[in-house]
C-alpha positions as CSV (number, residue, x, y, z in Angstrom):
1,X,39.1,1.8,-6.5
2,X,40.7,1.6,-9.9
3,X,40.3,4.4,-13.0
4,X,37.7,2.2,-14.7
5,X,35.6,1.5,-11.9
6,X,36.2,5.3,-11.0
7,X,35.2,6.4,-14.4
8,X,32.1,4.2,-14.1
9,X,30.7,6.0,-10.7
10,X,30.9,9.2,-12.3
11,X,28.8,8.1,-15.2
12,X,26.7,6.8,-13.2
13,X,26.4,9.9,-10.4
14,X,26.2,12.1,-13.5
15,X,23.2,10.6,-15.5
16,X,21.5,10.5,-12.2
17,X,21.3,13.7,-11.6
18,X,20.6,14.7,-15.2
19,X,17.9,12.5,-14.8
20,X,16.6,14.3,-11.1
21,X,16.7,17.6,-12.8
22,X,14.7,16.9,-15.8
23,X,12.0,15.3,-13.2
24,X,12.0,18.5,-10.5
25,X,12.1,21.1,-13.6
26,X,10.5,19.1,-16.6
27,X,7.2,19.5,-18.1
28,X,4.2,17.4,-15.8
29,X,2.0,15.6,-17.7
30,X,-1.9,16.4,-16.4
31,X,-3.0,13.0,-14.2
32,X,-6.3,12.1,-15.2
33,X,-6.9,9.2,-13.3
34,X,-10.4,8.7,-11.2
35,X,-9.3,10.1,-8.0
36,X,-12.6,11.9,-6.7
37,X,-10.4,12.8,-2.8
38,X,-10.7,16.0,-1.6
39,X,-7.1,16.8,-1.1
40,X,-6.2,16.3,-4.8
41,X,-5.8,19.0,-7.3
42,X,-6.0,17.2,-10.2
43,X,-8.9,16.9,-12.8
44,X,-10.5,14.5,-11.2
45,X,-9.9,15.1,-7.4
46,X,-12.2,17.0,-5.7
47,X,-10.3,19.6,-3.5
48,X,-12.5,22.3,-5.4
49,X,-15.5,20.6,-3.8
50,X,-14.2,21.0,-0.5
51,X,-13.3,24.7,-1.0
52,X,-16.8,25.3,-2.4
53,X,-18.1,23.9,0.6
54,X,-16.0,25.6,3.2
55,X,-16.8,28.9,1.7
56,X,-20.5,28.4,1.6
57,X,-20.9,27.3,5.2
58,X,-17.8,28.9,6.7
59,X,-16.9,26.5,8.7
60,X,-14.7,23.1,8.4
61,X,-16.3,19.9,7.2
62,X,-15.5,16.9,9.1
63,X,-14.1,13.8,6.8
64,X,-15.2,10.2,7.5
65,X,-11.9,7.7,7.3
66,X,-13.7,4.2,8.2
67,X,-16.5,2.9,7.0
68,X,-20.1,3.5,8.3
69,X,-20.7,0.6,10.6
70,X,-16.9,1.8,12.4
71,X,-18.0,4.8,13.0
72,X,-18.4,5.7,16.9
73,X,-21.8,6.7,18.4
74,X,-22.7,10.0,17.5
75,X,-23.0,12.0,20.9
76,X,-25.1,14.8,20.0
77,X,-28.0,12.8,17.9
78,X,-27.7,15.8,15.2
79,X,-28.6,14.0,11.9
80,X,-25.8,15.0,9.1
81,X,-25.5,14.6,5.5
82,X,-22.5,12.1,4.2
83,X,-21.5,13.0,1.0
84,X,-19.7,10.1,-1.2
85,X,-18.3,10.3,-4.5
86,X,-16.4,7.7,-6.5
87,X,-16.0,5.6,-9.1
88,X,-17.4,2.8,-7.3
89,X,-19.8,2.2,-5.0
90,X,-19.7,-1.4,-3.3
91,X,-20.9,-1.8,0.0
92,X,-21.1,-4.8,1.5
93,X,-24.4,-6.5,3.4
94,X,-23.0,-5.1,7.2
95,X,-22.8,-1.3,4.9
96,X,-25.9,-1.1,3.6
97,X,-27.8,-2.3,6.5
98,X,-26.1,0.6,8.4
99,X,-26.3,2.9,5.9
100,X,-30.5,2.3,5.9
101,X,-30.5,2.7,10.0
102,X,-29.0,6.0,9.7
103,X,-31.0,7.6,7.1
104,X,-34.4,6.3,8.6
105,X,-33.1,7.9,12.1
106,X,-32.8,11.0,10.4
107,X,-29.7,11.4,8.1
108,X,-28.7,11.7,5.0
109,X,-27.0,10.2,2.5
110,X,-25.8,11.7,-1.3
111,X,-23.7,9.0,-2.8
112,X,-22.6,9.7,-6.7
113,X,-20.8,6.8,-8.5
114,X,-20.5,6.0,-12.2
115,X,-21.3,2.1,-11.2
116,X,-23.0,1.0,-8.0
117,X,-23.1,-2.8,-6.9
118,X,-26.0,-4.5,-7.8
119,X,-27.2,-5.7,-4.2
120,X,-27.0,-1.7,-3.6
121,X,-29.6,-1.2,-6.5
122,X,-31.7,-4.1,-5.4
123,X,-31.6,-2.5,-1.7
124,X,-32.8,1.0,-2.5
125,X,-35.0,-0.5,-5.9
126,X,-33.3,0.8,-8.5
127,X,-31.9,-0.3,-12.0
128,X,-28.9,1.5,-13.5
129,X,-28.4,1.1,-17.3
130,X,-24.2,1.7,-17.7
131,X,-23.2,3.7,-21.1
132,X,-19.9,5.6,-20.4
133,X,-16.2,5.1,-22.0
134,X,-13.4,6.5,-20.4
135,X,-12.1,7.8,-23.4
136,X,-13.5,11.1,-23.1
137,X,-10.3,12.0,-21.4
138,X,-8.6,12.0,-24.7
139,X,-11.5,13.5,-26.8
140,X,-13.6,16.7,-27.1
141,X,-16.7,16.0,-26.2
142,X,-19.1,17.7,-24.4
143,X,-22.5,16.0,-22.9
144,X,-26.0,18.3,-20.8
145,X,-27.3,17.4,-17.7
146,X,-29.8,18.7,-16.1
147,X,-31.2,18.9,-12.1
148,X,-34.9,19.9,-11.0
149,X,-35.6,23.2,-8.8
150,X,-37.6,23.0,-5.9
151,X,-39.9,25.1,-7.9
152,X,-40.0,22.0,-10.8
153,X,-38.2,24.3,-13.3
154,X,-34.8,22.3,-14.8
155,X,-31.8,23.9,-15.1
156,X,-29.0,22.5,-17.5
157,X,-25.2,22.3,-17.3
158,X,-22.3,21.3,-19.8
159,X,-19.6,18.8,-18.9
160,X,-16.8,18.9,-21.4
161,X,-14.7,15.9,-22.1
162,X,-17.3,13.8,-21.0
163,X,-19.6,10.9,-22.6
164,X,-21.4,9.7,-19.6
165,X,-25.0,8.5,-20.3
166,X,-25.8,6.4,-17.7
167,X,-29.2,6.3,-16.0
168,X,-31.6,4.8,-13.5
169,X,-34.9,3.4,-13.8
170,X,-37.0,3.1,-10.5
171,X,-38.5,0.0,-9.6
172,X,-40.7,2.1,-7.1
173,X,-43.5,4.5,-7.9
174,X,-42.2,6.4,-4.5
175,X,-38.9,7.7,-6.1
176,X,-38.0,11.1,-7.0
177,X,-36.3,11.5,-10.3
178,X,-34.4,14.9,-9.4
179,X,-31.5,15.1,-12.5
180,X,-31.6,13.9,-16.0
181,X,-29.0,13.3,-18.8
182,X,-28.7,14.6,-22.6
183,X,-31.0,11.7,-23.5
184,X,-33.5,13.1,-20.6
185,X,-32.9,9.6,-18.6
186,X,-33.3,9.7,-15.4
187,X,-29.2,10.3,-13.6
188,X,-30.3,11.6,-10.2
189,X,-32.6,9.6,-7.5
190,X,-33.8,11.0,-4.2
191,X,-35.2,7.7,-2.1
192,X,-36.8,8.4,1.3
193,X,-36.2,6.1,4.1
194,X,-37.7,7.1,7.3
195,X,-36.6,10.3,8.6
196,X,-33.7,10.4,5.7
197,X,-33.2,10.9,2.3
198,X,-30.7,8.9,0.2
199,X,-30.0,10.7,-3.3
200,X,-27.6,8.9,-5.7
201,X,-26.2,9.9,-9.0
202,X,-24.5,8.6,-11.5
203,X,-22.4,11.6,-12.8
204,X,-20.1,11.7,-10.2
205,X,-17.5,14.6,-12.5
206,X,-20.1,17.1,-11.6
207,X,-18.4,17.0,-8.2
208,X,-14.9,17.0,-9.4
209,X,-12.2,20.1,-10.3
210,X,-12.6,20.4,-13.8
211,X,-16.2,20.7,-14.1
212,X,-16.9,22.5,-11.0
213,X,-15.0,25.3,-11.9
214,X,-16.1,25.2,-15.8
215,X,-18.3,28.1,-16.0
216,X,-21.4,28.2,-13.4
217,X,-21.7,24.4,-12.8
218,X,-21.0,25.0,-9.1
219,X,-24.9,26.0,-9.1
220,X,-25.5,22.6,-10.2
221,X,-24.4,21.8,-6.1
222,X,-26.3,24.7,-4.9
223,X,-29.4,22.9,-6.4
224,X,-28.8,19.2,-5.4
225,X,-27.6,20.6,-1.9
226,X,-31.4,21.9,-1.7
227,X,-32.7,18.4,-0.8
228,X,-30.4,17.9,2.0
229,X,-32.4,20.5,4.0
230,X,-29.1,21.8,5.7
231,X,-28.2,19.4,7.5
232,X,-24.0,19.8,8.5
233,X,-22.2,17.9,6.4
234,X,-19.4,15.1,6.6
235,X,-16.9,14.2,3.5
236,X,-16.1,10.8,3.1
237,X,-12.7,9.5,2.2
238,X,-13.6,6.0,2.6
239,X,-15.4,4.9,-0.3
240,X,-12.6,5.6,-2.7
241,X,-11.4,4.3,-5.6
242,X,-8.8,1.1,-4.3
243,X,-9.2,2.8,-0.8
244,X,-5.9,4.1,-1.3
245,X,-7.0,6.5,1.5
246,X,-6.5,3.9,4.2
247,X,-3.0,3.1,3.5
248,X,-1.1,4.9,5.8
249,X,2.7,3.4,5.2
250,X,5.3,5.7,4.6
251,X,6.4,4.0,1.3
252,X,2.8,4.6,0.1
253,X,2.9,8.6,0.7
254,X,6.7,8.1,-1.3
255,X,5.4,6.4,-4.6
256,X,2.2,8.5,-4.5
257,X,4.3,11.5,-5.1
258,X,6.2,11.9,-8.6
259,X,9.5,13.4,-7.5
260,X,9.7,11.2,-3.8
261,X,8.8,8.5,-6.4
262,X,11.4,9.3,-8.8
263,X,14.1,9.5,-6.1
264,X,13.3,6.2,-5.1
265,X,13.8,4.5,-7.8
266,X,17.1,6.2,-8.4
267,X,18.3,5.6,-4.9
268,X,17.3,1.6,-5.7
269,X,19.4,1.7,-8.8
270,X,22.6,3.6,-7.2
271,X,22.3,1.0,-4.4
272,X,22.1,-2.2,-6.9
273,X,24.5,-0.8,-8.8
274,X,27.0,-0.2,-6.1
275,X,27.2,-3.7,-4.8
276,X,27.1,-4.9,-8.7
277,X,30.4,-3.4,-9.1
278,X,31.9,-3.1,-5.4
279,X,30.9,-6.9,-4.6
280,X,32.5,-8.3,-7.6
281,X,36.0,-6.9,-7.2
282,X,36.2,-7.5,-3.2
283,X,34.6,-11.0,-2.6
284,X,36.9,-13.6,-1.7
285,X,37.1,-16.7,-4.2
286,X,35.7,-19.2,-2.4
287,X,38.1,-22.3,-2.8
288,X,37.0,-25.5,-4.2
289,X,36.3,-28.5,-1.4
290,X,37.7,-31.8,-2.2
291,X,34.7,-34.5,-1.6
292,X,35.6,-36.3,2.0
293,X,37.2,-39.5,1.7
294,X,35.0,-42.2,3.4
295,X,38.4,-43.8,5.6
296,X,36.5,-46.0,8.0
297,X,35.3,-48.3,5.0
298,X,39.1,-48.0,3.9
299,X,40.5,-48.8,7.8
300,X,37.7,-51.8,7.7
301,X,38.8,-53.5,3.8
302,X,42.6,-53.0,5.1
303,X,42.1,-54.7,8.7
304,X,40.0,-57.9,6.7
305,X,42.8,-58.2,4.4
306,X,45.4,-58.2,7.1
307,X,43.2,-61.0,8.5
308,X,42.5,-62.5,5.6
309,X,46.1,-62.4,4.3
310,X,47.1,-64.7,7.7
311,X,44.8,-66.9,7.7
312,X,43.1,-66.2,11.2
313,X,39.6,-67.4,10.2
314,X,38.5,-67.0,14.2
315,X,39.8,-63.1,14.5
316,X,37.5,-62.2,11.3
317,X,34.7,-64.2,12.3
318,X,34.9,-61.9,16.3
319,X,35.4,-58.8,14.4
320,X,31.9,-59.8,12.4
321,X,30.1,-60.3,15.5
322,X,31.7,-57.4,17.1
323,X,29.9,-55.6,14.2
324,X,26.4,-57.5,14.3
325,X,26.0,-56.7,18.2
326,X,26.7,-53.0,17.4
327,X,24.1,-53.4,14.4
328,X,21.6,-54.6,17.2
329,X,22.2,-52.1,19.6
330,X,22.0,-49.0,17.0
331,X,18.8,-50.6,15.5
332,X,17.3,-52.2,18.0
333,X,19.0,-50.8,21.1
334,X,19.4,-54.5,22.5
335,X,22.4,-54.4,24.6
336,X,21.3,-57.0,27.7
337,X,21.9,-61.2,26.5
338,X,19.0,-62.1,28.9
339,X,16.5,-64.8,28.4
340,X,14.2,-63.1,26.3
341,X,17.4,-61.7,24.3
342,X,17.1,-63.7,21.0
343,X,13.0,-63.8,21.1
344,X,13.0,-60.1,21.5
345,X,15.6,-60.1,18.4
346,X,13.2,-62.1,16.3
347,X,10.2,-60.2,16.9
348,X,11.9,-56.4,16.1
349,X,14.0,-58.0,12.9
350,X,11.0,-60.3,11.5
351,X,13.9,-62.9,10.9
352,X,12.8,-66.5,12.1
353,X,13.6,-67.7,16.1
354,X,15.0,-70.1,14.5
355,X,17.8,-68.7,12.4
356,X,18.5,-65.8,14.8
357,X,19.2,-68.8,17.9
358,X,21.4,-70.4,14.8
359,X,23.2,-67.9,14.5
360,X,24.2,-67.0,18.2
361,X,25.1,-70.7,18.6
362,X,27.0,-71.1,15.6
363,X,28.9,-68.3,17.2
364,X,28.7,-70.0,20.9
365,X,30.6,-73.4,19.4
366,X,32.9,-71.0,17.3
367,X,34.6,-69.2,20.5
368,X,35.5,-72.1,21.9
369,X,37.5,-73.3,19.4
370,X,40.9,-72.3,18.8
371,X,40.5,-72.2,15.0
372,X,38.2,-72.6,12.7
373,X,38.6,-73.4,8.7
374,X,37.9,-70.9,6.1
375,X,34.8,-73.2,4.8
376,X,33.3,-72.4,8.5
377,X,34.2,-68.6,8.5
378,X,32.4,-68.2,5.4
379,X,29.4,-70.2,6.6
380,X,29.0,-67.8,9.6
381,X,29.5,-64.6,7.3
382,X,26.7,-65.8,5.4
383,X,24.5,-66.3,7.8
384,X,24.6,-62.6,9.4
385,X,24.8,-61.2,5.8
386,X,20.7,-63.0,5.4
387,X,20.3,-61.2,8.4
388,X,21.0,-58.0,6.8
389,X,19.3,-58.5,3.6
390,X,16.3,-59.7,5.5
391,X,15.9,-58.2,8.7
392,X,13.3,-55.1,9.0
């Protein structure tokens, strides 16, 4: 390694690690994005949730990983509450039919989405009227919602940074409208289905780390955790935004953390970089290849003039038909002169019986001469050249 390409490594080496520090001991900027897992402490993950829960009940709460019609039979027939929330609720047919089985046998479900899919909502009966902009995470704006006692008395709760007015109408006279929004539209449905409830909501930040903890909006839980008459509850990680959740590769767990992130993009640049410089300087020119001289047609032009040059018509006219049976074997693989020789000929060439049995005479009267006249050698060369031109 020379000084220059020395000098260049250290560069490099040294804005790399300028670049790790200033990552590890730089200012984070706050994530924002719609998370809604229980294992994430930012805004919008719901780790708080969790905490909330463990402390109320004293005791772990089991987290689902697969979705509801994976799930294994439930050996002690205890009916449980399955608590979802996301940005996105979209189960398909083989979901919801589950979903509906386990609630009439006895559990239930809360599921709290800003946007559920439409074959959902026709399911359960429900219409959901969508009015929320995501740019409340940039602006100050604070909305009320409200959630019904058991008693029928309403109790309200601000949400700063938030714009969500969304709502529900029911399409059936049996549904319970439990929660409303700053417009006093309908945001929280409690549907029965057999022995189960299924409540659904469409403020789903209620649940997550930045409003729970925002002054006494963790009673807003307390309240909504009245109609789920105690039953022992199980998280779910399933329904998530992307399903991120259910990637388990080792690459994913590297990019979803900033510094593992960062590193790895470094280490892909120090790597490219290195064979860019290291590859250049120690390759071996690769030499330039003459184009291979074709020196049987040569051999061939030089033997015909030699021929030609002495005037031994017959020795040219052999060598042709040396030639022509080797073009018959290779293309035909006819080897044997037997009696069907020159029909078999005729029918695999398409050429006439009658000039293929022309030619092998002319041929036949030719070998027995001692020497034939140029005018004759030229007339036989003709003839197989048709062939050529003609045959299939």
């Amino acid at each position: 390694m020379n000084r220059s390409e020395r000098k260049y490594l250290i560069l490099l080496a040294v804005t790399l690690l300028l670049l790790v520090l200033m990552e590890v001991f730089g200012p984070k900027e706050t994530d924002f994005s719609l998370d809604f897992r229980s294992a994430k402490d930012i805004p919008y993950g719901c780790s708080a949730f969790k905490t909330l829960i463990h402390d109320q009940l004293d005791t772990l709460v089991p987290v689902n990983h697969r979705p509801f019609y994976n799930l294994p039979p439930d050996v002690s027939c205890v009916p449980k509450t399955y608590l979802i929330v996301t940005n996105q609720f979209q189960p398909d047919a083989l979901d919801i039919s589950v979903i509906l089985r386990m609630v009439a046998d006895g559990n239930n479900f809360l599921i709290s989405s800003l946007w559920f899919s439409q074959e959902f909502l026709d399911t359960i009966h429900l219409k959901q009227n969508i009015s929320v902009n995501l740019s409340y995470l940039l602006e100050s704006h604070t909305t009320k919602i409200s959630i019904l006692q058991k008693n029928g008395v309403s109790q309200s709760f601000l949400l700063k940074r938030n714009n969500n007015q969304s709502d529900f109408e029911k399409l059936d006279s049996s549904i319970t409208s439990i929660g409303y929004n700053a417009n006093g539209k309908s945001n929280f449905m409690k549907i029965d289905v057999g022995k189960g409830d299924i409540l659904v909501s469409c403020e789903p930040f209620i649940f997550t780390n930045y409003h729970l903890l925002d002054s006494n909006n963790y009673e807003y839980l307390q309240l909504a955790g009245n109609y789920l008459d105690n039953k022992p509850l199980v998280w779910d990680e399933y329904y998530k935004p992307s399903n991120l959740v259910m990637s388990t590769s080792p690459l994913r767990y590297v990019l979803n953390n900033p510094n593992l992130r960062m590193a790895w993009y470094l280490l892909l640049i120090a790597l490219f970089t290195y064979l860019f410089f290291g590859s250049r300087r120690q390759q071996r020119m690769i030499p330039i290849m003459p184009v291979p001289k074709n020196t049987s047609l040569e051999f061939a032009q030089t033997l015909g003039d030699l021929y030609f040059q002495n005037g031994n018509h017959l020795e040219l006219v052999k060598k042709k038909m040396q030639h022509f049976k080797a073009f018959l074997n290779q293309h035909y693989q006819m080897e044997t002169e037997d009696g069907e020789f020159l029909h078999k000929i005729a029918a695999k060439s398409g050429i006439p019986l009658k000039e293929v049995t022309h030619i092998f005479k002319t041929y036949q009267w030719i070998s027995t001469q001692t020497s034939i006249s140029y005018v004759e050698m030229n007339r036989f060369v003709g003839m197989i050249n048709q062939f050529y031109k003609k045959c299939q």
